[in-house]
N, C-alpha and C positions, 0 to 999 in steps of 0.2 A: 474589424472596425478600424477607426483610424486614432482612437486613443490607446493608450497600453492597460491592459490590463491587469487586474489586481488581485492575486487570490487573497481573499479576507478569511477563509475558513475551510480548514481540512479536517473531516474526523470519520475517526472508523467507525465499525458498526460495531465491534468489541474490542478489547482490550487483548486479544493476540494479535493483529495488526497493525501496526502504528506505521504511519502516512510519514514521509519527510517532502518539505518543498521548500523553495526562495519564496522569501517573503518582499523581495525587489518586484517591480513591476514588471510586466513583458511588454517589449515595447512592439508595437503594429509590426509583422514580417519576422518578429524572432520566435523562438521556441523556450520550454520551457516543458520540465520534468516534475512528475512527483513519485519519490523512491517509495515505495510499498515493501515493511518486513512483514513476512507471516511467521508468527513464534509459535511451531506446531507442537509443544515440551505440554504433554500430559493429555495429549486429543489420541486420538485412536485412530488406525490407520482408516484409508476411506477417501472420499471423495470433501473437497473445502471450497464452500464459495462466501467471500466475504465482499462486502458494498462497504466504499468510501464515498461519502458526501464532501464535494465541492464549491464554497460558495465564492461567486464572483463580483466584478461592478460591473458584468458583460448584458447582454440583453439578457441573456438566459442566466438567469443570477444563483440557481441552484441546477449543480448536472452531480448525476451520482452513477459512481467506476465500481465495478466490478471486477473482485479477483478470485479466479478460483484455479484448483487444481487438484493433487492426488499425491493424499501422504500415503505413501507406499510401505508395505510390508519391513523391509529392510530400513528404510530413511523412519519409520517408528521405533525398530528394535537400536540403529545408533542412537536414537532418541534417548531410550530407557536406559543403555551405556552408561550416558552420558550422565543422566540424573542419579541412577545408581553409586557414580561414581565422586557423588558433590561436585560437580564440574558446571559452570552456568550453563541453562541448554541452549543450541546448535537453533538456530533462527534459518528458517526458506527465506530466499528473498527474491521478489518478482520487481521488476521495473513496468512502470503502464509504459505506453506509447507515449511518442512527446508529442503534444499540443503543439498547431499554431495557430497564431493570433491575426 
């Protein structure tokens, strides 16, 4: 479009994933990220797919991202280390693609 765009609202689908983004505008022709942590401390190894809801002032005023992946055998057992060990647990962190506007 040719005004900048606004995200007004990021949220996860649960509470091991939490969204980070700029709450500055994107103006027409720039880009613009939202950082995705997946906190995989007490899930079981296996396969993860979580949905983040986007709302925007765009036409399309609701788009929802999808993240998913594969807590692996080993990245569970550092997990368990970790909590074992009173130590905060070890967070995945996935980046989406950057948007343009």
């Amino acid at each position: 479009g040719n005004q900048p765009l606004v995200i007004n609202q990021v949220v996860a689908s649960c509470g091991c994933t939490v969204p980070k983004y700029d709450k500055r505008p994107i103006a027409p022709g720039q880009k613009g990220t939202i950082d995705v942590t997946y906190n995989g401390k007490g899930k079981f190894p296996g396969h993860f797919k979580k949905s983040i809801t986007v709302r925007t002032n765009g036409k399309v005023e609701m788009t929802r991202l999808y993240v998913e992946g594969e807590m692996t055998e080993s990245k569970w057992r550092e997990l368990q280390k970790i909590i074992n060990t009173n130590v905060k647990g070890a967070v995945l962190a996935c980046k989406t693609a950057p948007f343009i506007v």
